[in-house]
N, C-alpha and C positions, 0 to 999 in steps of 0.2 A: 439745029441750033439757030437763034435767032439771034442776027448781026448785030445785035443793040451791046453798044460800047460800056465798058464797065464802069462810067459817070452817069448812066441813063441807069444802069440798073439797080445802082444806087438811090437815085432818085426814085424810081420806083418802088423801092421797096419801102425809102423812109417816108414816102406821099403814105405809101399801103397802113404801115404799122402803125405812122399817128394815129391814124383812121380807126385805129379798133384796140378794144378794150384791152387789161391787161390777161381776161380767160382764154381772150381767142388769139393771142400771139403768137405762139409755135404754129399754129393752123392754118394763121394767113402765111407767114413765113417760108412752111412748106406748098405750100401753093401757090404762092407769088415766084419762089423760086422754081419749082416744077415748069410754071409757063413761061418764065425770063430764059432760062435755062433748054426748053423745048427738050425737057426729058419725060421720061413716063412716069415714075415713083420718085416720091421725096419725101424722107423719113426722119420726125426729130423725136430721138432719143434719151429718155434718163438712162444712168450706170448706177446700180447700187452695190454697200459694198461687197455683195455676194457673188458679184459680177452678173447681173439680171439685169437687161433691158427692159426698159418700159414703155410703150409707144407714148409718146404724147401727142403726135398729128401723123396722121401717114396720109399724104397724096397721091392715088395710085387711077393713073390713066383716067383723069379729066375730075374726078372725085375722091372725099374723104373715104376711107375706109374703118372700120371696127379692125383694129390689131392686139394681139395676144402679146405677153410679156416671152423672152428668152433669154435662156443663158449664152453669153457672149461665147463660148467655148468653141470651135469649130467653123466661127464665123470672119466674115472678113472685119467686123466690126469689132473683135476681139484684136484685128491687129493696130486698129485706129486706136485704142484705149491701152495697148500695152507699149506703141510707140510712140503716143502721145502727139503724131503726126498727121499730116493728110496721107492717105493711103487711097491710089489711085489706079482701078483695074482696066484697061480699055479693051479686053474681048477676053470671051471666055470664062467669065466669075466664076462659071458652078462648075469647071471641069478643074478651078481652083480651091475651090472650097463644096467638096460634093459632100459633105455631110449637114447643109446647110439647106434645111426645108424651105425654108423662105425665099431663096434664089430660085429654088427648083420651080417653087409657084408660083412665081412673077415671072419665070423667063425671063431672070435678068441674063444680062450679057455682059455689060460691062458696070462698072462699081465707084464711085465715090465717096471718100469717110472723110470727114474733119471731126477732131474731140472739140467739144465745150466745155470750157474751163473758164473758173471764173477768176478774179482779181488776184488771187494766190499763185493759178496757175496749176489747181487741182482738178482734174477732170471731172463734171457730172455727166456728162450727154455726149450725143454724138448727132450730127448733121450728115445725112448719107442720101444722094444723088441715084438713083439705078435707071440702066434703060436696056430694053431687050435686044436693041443692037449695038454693035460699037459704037461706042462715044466719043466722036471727037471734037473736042472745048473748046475755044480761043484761050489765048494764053494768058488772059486776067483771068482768068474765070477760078483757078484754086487761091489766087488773092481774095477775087472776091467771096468766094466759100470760108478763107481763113476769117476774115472782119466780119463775117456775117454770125458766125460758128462763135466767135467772141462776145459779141453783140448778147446772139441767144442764148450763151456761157454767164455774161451776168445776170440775162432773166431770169436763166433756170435758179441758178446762186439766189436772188432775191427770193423768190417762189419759196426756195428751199426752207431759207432760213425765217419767212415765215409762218411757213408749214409747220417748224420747228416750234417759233414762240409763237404761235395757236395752242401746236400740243403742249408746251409747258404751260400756260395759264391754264388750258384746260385741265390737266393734271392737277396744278394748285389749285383750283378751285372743288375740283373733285376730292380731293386732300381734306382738306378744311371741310367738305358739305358731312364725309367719313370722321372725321375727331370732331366734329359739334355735334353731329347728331347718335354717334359714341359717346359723350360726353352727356348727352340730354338723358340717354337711354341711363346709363348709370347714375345719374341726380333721381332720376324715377322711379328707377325700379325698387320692387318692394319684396320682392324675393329670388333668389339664385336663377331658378326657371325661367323669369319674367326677363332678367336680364340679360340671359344668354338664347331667347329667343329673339329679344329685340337684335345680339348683336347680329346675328345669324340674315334678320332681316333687313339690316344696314349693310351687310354683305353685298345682299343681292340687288337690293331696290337702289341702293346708292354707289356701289362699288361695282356694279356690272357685272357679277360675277353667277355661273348657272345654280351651282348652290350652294350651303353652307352647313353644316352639322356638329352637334356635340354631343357623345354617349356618356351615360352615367359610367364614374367611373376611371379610370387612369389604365394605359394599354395594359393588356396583360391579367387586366380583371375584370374587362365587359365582355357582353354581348350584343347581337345587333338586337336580338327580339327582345323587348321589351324592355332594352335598356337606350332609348333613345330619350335626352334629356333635350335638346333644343333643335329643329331645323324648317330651313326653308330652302324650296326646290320651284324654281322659275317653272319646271314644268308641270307644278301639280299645284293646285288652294289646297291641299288637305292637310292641316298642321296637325302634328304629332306623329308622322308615318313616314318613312321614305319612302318613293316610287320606286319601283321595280327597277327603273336603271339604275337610281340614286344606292339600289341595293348593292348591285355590281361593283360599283365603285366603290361605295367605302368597301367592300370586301378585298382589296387589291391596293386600300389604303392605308392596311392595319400598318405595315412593316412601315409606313412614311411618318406612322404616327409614334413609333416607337423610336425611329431617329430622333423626330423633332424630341419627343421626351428627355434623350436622353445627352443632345444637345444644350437644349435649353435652348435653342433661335430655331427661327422657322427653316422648314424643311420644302423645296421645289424640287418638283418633277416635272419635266416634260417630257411625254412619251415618244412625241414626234422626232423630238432631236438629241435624248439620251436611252435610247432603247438598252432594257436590259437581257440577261441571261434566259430568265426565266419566261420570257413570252410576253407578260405583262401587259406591255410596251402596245404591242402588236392588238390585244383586249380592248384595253384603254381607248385608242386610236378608234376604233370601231365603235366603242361607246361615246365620239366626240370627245374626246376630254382632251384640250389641248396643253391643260397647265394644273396641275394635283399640288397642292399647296396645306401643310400641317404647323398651326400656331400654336405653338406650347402658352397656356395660361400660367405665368411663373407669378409670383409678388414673395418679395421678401427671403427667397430661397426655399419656397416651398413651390410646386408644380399642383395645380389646380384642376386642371383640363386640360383637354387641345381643342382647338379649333380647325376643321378639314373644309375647306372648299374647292371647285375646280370652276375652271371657266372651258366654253366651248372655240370660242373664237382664236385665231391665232399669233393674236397682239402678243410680243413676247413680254417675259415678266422681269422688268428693270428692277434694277436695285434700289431705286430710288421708293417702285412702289411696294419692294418686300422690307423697308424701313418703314412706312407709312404701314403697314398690315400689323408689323411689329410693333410700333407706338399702339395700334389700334387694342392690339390682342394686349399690350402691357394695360391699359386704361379698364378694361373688361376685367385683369385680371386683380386688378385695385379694387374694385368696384365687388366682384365677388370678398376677395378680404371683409372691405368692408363691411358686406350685408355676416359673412359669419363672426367676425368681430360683436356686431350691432345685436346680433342670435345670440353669442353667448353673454353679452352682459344684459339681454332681458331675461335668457334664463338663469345667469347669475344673481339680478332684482328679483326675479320672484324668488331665488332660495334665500336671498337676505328676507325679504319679506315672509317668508315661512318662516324662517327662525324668527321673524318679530314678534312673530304670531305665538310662536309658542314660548317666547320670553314672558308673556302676557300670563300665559295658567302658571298652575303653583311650579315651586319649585319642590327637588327630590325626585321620586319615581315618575311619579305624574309628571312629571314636565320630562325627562330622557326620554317617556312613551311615546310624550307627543312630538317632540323633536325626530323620533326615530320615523312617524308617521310622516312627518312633514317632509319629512327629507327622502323618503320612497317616492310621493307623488310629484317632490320639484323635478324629481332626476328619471321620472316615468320608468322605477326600477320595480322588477319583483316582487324584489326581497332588502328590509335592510332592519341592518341591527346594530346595538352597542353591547358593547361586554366589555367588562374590568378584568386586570389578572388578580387571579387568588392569591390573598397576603400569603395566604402561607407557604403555598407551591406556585412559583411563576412560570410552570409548564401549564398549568390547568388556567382557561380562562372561564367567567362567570357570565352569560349571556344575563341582562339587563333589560332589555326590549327587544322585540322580533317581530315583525310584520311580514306577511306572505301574503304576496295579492291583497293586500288592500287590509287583511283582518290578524288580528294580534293572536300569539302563537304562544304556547305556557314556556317559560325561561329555563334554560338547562346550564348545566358543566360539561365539559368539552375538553380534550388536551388536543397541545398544541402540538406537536410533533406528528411531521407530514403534509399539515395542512395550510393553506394560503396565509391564515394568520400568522402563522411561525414567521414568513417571509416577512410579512409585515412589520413583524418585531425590530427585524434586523435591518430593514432597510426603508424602515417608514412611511415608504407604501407602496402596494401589489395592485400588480392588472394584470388578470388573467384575459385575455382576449375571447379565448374559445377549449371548451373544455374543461372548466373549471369543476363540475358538479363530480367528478369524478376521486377528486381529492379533498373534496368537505368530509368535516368530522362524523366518523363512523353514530357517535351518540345520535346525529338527527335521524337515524333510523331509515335512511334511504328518504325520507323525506323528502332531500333536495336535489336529486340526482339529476331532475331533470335542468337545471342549472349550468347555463354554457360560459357565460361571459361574469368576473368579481371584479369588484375596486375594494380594497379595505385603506385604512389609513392610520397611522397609530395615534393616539391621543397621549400627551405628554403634560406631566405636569409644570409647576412654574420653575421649574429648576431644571427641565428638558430630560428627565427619569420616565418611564413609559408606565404607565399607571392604565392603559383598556385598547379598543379596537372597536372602530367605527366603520361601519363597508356594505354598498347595496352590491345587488348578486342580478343577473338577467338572465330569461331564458332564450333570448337571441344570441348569437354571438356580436360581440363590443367593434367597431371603425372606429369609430372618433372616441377620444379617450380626453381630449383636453378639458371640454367642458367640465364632462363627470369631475374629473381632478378637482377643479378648479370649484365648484359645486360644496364638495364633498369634505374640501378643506375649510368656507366659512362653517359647517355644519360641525365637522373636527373641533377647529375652535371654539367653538361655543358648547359642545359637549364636554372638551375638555377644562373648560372654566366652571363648569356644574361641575363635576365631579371635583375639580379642584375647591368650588368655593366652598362643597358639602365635606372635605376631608379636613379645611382650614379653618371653618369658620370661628369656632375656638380660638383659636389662636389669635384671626386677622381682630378679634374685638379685645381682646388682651393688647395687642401692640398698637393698637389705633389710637392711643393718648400717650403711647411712650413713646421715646427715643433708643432706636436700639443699641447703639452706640453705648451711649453715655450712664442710660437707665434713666434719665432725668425726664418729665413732660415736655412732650415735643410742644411745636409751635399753636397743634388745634387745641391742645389742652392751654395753655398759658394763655391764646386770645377766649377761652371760656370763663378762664378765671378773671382775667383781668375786666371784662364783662360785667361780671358779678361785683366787683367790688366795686366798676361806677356805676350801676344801677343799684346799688345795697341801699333802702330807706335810710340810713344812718348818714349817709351822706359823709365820713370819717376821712381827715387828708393821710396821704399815703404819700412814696415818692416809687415811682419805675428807675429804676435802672438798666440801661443796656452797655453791656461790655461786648467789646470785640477786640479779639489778640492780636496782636501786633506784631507781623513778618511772619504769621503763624504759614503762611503758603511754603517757604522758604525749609520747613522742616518735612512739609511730601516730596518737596522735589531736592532736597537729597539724601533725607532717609525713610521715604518712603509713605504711600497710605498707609500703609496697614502698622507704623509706628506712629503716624498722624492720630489716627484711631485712638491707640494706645492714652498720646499724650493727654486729647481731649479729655478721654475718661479721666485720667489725675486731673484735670484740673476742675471738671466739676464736684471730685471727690474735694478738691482744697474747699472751693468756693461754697459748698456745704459745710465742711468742718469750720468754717470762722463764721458762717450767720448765726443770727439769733434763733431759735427755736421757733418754728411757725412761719418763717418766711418763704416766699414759692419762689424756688428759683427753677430755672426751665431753658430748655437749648433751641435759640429758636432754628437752627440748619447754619450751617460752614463751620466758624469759629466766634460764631456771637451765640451770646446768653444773654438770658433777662432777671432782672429780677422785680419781687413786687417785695416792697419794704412797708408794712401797713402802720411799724410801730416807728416809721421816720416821719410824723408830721409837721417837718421843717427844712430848711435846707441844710441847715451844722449838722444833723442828727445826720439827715440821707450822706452827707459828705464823709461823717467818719466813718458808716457802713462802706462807702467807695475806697477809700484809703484801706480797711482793713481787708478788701477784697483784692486790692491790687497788691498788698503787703503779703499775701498769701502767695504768691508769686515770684516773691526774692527767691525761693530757693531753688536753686537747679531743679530740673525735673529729668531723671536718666528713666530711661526704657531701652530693655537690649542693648546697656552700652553704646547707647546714644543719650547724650545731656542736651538740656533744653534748653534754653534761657531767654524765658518769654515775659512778657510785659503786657498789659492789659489798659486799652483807652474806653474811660466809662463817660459815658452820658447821664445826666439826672436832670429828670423832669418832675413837676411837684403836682398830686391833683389835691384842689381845681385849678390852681393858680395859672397849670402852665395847660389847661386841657378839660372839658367835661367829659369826651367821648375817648372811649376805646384807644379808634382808631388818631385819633389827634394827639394824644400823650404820647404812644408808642411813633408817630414821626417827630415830634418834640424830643424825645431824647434820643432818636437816632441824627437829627439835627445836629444837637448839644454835643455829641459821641465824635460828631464828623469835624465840626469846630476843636474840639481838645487832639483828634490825630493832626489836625493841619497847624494847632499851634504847639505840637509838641508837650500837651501836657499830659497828663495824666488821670483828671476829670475835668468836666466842664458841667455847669447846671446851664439850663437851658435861657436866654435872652430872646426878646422878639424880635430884634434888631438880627438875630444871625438865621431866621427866615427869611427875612428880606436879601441879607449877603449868598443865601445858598442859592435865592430866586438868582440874583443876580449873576454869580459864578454859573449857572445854567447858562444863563441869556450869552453870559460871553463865550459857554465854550461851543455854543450852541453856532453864532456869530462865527468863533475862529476855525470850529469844522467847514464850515461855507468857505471861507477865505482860503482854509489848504487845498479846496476842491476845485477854486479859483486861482489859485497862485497870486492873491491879491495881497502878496508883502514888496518891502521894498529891502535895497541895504543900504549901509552907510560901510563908510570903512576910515575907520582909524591908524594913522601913519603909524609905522616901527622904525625909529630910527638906529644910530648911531651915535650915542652921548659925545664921544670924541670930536665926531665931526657934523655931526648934526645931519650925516647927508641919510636919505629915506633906502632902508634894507628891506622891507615890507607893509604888510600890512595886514589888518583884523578883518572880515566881515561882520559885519555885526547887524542882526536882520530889524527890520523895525512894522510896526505895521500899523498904519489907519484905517477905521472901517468906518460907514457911512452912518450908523446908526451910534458908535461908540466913540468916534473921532479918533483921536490918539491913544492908543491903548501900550502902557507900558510895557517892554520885554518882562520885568521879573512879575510882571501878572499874569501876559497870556501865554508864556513860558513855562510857567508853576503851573498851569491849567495841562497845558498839552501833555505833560510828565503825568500829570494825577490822570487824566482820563485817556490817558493809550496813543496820544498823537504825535507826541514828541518824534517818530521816526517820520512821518510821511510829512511835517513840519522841515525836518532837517534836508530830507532830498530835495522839499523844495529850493533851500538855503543853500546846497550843491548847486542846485541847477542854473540857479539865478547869479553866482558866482563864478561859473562857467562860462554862463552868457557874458557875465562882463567884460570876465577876460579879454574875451572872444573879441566884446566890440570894440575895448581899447587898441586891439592886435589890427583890427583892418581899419581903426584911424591913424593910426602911425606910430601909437604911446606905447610903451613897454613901461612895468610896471618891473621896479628895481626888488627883486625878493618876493620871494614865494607870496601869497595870498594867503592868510591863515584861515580856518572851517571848523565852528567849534562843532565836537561832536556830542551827543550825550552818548550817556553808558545804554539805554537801550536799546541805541544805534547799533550798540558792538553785539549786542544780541541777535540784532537782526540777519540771516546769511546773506542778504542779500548787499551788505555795505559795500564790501568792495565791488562787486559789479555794477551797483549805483555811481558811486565813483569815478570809475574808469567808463565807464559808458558816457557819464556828464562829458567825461572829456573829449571823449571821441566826437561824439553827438555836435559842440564847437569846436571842433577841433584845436582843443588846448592842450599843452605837453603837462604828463603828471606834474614834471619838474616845478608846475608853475603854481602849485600846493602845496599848502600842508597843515595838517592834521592836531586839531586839539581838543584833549581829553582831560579830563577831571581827573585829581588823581583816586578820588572817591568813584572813578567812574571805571578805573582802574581796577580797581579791587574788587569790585562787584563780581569778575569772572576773571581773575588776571591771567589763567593760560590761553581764555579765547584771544584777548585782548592782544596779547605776545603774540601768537598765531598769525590775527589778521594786520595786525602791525607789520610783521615782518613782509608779508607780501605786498602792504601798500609801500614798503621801504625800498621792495625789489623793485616797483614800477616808477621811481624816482620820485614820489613823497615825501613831504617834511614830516618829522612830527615831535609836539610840543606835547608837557604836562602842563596842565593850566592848572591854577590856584593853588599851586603845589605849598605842603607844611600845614595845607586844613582838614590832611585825611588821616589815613592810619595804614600807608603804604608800607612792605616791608624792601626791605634794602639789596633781599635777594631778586625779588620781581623788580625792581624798579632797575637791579645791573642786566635781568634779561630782557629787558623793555625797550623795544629799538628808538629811543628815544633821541632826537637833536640836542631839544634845548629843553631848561625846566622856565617855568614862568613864577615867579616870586608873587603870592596874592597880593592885593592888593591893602587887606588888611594889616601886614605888615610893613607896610615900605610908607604905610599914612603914618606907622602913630612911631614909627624908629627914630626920629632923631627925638623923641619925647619917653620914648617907654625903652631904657633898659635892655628889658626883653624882646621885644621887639627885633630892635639892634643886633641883640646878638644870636638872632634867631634867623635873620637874612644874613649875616654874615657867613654862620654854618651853614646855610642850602647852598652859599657863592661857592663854598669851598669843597663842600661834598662835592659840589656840580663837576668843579675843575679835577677833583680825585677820578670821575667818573670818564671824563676824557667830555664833558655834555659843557654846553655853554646856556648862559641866564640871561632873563628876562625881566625886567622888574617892570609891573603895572601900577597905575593909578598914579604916576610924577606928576604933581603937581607944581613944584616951587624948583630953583635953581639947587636951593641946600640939599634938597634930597638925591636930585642928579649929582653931585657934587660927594657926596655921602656914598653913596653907589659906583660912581668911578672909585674912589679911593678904594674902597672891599672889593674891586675887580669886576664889577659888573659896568657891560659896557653897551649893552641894549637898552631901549625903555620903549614904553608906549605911554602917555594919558596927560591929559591938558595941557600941560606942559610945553610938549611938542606939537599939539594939534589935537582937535577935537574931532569925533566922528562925520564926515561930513556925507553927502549925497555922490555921485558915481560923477557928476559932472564937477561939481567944487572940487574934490579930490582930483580930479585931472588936472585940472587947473593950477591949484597950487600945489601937487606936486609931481605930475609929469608931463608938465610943459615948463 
């Protein structure tokens, strides 16, 4: 041992290890210590976690040496790593540790271990001192072995953990080189084969791996001979073949591939480290094969293939890279999908395309022959045919075409019973797979026997009654079946519409001008006539009429189509029994008619024709004890005055038709001025559809007082809206617009929502708002199911309490459904909801709904409470809703006060609410705060 103090040796070592790079550190380190130390052996060690040593420098008597890896088991260095200490022998090692070759061959004697650990304090390595006689150390010297051992404990640690993320980038990059040029292979390829060789050789070429295979076929029904669909094998160029080892091994692969199959995720084997029962293990191992690997080709819930690779080398197989094989194999199995997807819709084009073909020759026999031809060569079938069942006996069918191999065969009778067709009957369509030639109809005379594989399909006519049998026959036996179906069914359809058009034809030219309903000429016939009469050289004025009934929807949905039906027909029977002899009148579809009046050349004349038409309609109309009570809105347009062509009269008095529904009369002759108004009612609802999609309204709101005391009990919303291109646009315009064309509900949630908001924002400025917020609703709000959850959602959404609404309905809006009405009342009443009658005394409520009607308060229209201290009636017409109100246990509301008399007038009758100028006009969200809750 050399006398050199443990600050010199120090120094030496850190003069040494600046000096040299980070490869040669463990090397100088055990040789700078070997000579500081003046021992013979100095050993730096990895630990892995198998407990395997790995030399990284060994210094043995004056030189490096080549050292082998061992298991620490037996060793003195097993005890430095399991005590986590210096472990210090000073004579006699190997009669310590005799099972220990390494002692025995260096003629150690005595032993020193420190572990290497790094910043955690997890051992990797070990620093081990040996010398072939007793060692005796100065007393720094397991200090200085401890800081040295440390020192080399973070080297090894850095090493490690870049060894590490080396292997992970390389990994990722090996990843990605694997799914892009997976990815490429599948954008490329052009058929099934092409693809699962490419992937076979992305396997090998990119993934390291010794080879890669795929058999025709799914476990269970290949062979290796000759059913080899894709592989590449590192040790052979010869595609299409496995070598002779490659043989071995799939043979010893089947049962891995029948896991994976039956799995559905890949299946690992390694022989080296899960040996099994059968030997296998032990084969495998001598064939190299360190890692046997089966990727099921799944997509979609169908199993496609498998994939079988193995690799030689002993890299074990992470999970990480059996997710990366799995992505791999799932991409592969997309990729096949797709190309037989892509296969059966060109063989599905060309059978539309054969059926174009033979849409092209005549129709009848001739054209089923060549559809029957067409459709053998799409489906590269045998045999195919059509046959009708016989009217008279539908056990017997009538074969209609028949092609065998390519050439047309003479037409026979057949019964069904026993034979594939039968089945077909019954369940629309047969596939026999294999074996079929054996239960064809005896009449083909053995003909067909040799016949393995049927599709037949039944052809149905337009009423879905089975009227023939369509079905090609193969002499292979049938795997895939989807196509053919799929094939077989445009060729069905199209033979069943032949045979349909040739049993109907008759008929379909009978009802092709009529109306079947009604019996009256449908719309083709009435634009032929109406044609004629403004192209007629006489050039003669006429007038068109269109009628359409009024609320006629109302009588299907609650007694029904098929009394709708009924009604119809009475009413073109009325509207023919009052015209004059000669006139065409005609149904052009729903509830509109038309008429042509040639002997009206005026508008008095066309008018009294419309009044006598509409007069025909006072009288109830019962069917089955259903009465009717329909009204009729006519339009009249005059030619030429109002029109020269066809098409311009007949929108001229659907124009004129649409003007008399909206002002409630009962005709209207057509003006040019209400083209311009229908343009325009377009333009705005066209505008306020955008604005609800926008939420681009605003509100006002109107105070509810207390006549007594004038102090504020609530208040109205009342929505308003400006739009950029229309400016101000009235409520009772764009209001009447959203009811006429459908929008009045998603108009109202907005008026929820925005009402809500408000709440919302006077709540977190400090203002409380004295009485409920009132929300008018329409009635086909109350239709909608979704009102109350709109509702209580607005409130949650700002979190506002029901309490702080409430609810106003028409009482017209009432009666339109009054038990849903009642229904959903009562649950907004449960959630602490106000609710109001608005305009109540303008509808035709009855007094039994209106005491079930969970109602607060009634609101006095406004109509009433204007002309009462002038009209009588009036008067005495709010004084009874005050007092019903009060019978009712409900309190009132009277609108539109203007003047002190009238409040004055209303106190005295007991009404002691009001709303309307009076007390305050509508104002904006901030004016209303202002003057009144602040």
């Amino acid at each position: 041992m050399s006398p050199t103090t443990a600050p010199e040796i120090f120094k030496q070592l850190a003069e040494g290890l600046s000096r040299v790079n980070k490869s040669g550190f463990f090397h100088h380190l055990a040789s700078t210590l070997a000579k500081l130390l003046s021992v013979d052996h100095a050993l730096v060690a990895r630990i892995d976690h198998r407990d395997t040593a790995t030399p990284l420098a060994m210094w043995s008597e004056g030189t490096f040496v080549e050292a082998t890896s061992y298991l620490l088991c037996g060793t003195p260095c097993e005890r430095v790593k399991s005590a986590h200490a210096c472990f210090h022998i000073t004579s006699q090692a190997r009669a310590c540790f005799p099972n220990d070759a390494r002692l025995t061959a260096l003629s150690v004697e005595s032993y020193l271990g420190v572990p290497m650990a790094d910043a955690s304090g997890r051992c990797h390595g070990i620093l081990v001192l040996m010398h072939s006689r007793p060692l005796r150390l100065p007393r720094y010297t397991k200090e200085v072995m401890r800081i040295v051992a440390s020192l080399a404990g973070v080297e090894l640690s850095r090493q490690i953990i870049g060894h590490q993320a080396d292997q992970r980038i390389a990994s990722k990059q090996r990843a990605l080189r694997l799914l892009s040029r997976g990815n490429d292979a599948r954008f490329h390829a052009h058929d099934e084969t092409s693809l699962l060789q490419s992937a076979c050789r992305i396997l090998v070429d990119v993934g390291g791996y010794t080879a890669a295979w795929v058999l025709h076929g799914l476990p269970g029904e290949e062979g290796v001979e000759g059913g080899l669909k894709a592989c590449v094998d590192r040790e052979t160029d010869v595609s299409g073949w496995l070598s002779p080892k490659q043989l071995l091994v799939e043979g010893y692969s089947r049962e891995l591939r029948h896991q994976a199959m039956a799995r559905r995720a890949p299946v690992v084997y390694s022989p080296r480290l899960d040996p099994d029962a059968s030997g296998h293990d032990a084969t495998l191992v001598a064939l190299d094969v360190a890692v046997l690997v089966a990727l099921p080709l799944a997509y979609r819930g169908q199993l496609l293939g498998v994939i079988t690779l193995y690799q030689s080398d002993d890299a074990p197989m992470t999970a990480a890279e059996v997710r990366l094989l799995s992505e791999l194999a799932d991409d592969i199995a997309f990729g096949i999908d797709s190309l037989r997807h892509r296969q059966a819709e060109q063989r599905i084009q060309h059978a539309v395309a054969q059926v174009a073909t033979a849409v092209s020759a005549q129709h009848g026999e001739a054209f089923l022959t060549q559809l029957t031809d067409h459709m053998a060569n799409a489906l590269a079938a045998d045999v195919g045919f059509i046959a009708t069942l016989d009217d008279q006996d539908p056990n017997v069918a009538n074969v209609l075409s028949l092609y065998v191999n390519g050439e047309r065969q003479p037409a026979f009778s057949y019964h069904l019973a026993g034979v594939p067709c039968q089945d077909v009957l019954t369940q629309r369509e047969c596939i026999v797979l294999e074996g079929a030639g054996i239960r064809l109809p005896v009449e083909s005379n053995g003909a067909l026997s040799w016949v393995n594989a049927y599709v037949g399909r039944r052809l149905d006519d337009a009423h879905g009654r089975p009227i023939g049998i369509i079905g090609v026959m193969f002499k292979a036996p049938l795997s895939e079946t989807k196509i053919v179906s799929a094939v077989l069914q445009i060729f069905a359809a199209r033979a069943a519409s032949e045979l349909g058009r040739q049993r109907d034809e008759a008929r379909i030219r009978q009802l092709a001008y009529c109306d079947a309903g009604t019996r009256l000429p449908n719309r083709t016939a009435f634009m032929q006539r109406l044609e004629q009469c403004v192209n007629a050289e006489a050039q003669l004025p006429f007038a068109l009429l269109l009628l359409d009934l009024n609320h006629f929807k109302e009588i299907n949905d609650t007694a029904g189509h098929d009394v709708g039906d009924l009604v119809l027909k009475e009413v073109a029977q009325r509207f023919r029994s009052v015209l004059p002899t000669g006139e065409f009148v005609a149904r052009l579809g729903g509830d509109e008619f038309v008429i042509i009046c040639q002997e009206a050349n005026d508008e008095q004349h066309a008018q009294q024709i419309a009044d006598t038409l509409c007069a025909s309609l006072h009288e109830l109309i019962m069917i089955e004890q259903h009465s009717s009570e329909l009204s009729v809105s006519v339009g009249i347009a005059l030619y030429p005055a109002h029109g020269q062509s066809a098409q311009a009269l007949l929108k001229h008095a659907d124009i004129a038709m649409y003007q008399a529904k909206r002002q409630k009369l009962s005709t209207r002759t057509f003006e040019y001025w209400m083209g311009h108004a229908v343009a325009q009612q377009l333009h705005i609802a066209k505008r306020l559809a955008l604005a609800i999609a926008n939420h681009s309204f605003y509100l006002h709101f109107q105070p509810q007082v207390d006549m007594r005391s004038g102090q504020l009990i609530g208040a109205e919303a009342l929505c308003r809206w400006w739009d950029d291109e229309l400016g101000d646009v009235s409520p009772g315009q764009f209001i009447a617009i959203a009811e006429e064309r459908g929008m009045i509900v998603p108009l109202g949630n907005c008026v929820i929502d925005k009402a809500c908001q408000q709440l919302a924002q006077w709540q977190r400025q400090g203002l409380q708002l004295q009485g409920p917020l009132a929300i008018n609703i329409a009635a086909d709000q109350f239709e909608d199911s979704d009102l109350v959850a709109t509702l209580l959602a607005s409130c949650r959404t700002h979190g506002v309490s029901p309490h702080a609404l409430s609810i106003e309905i028409t009482e017209s809006g009432i009666m339109a459904h009054p038990d849903d009405a009642i229904a959903i009342t009562e649950i907004l009443k449960g959630h602490g909801m106000g609710l109001s009658i608005d305009d109540f005394g303008t509808g035709y409520s009855s007094l039994a709904y209106l005491k079930r009607f969970a109602a607060d308060r009634i609101k006095i229209d406004i109509s009433f409470v204007r002309d009462m201290l002038t009209s009588d009636n009036d008067r005495i017409i709010v004084a009874t809703i005050i007092a019903m109100a009060k019978t009712l246990g409900l309190e009132t509301i009277a609108e539109g006060i203007e003047t002190k008399a009238q409040s004055e007038a209303l106190l005295a009758m007991g009404c002691t609410q009001a709303q309307g100028y009076y007390y305050g006009r509508p104002l904006s969200a901030e004016q209303f705060a202002k003057h009144w809750l602040t």
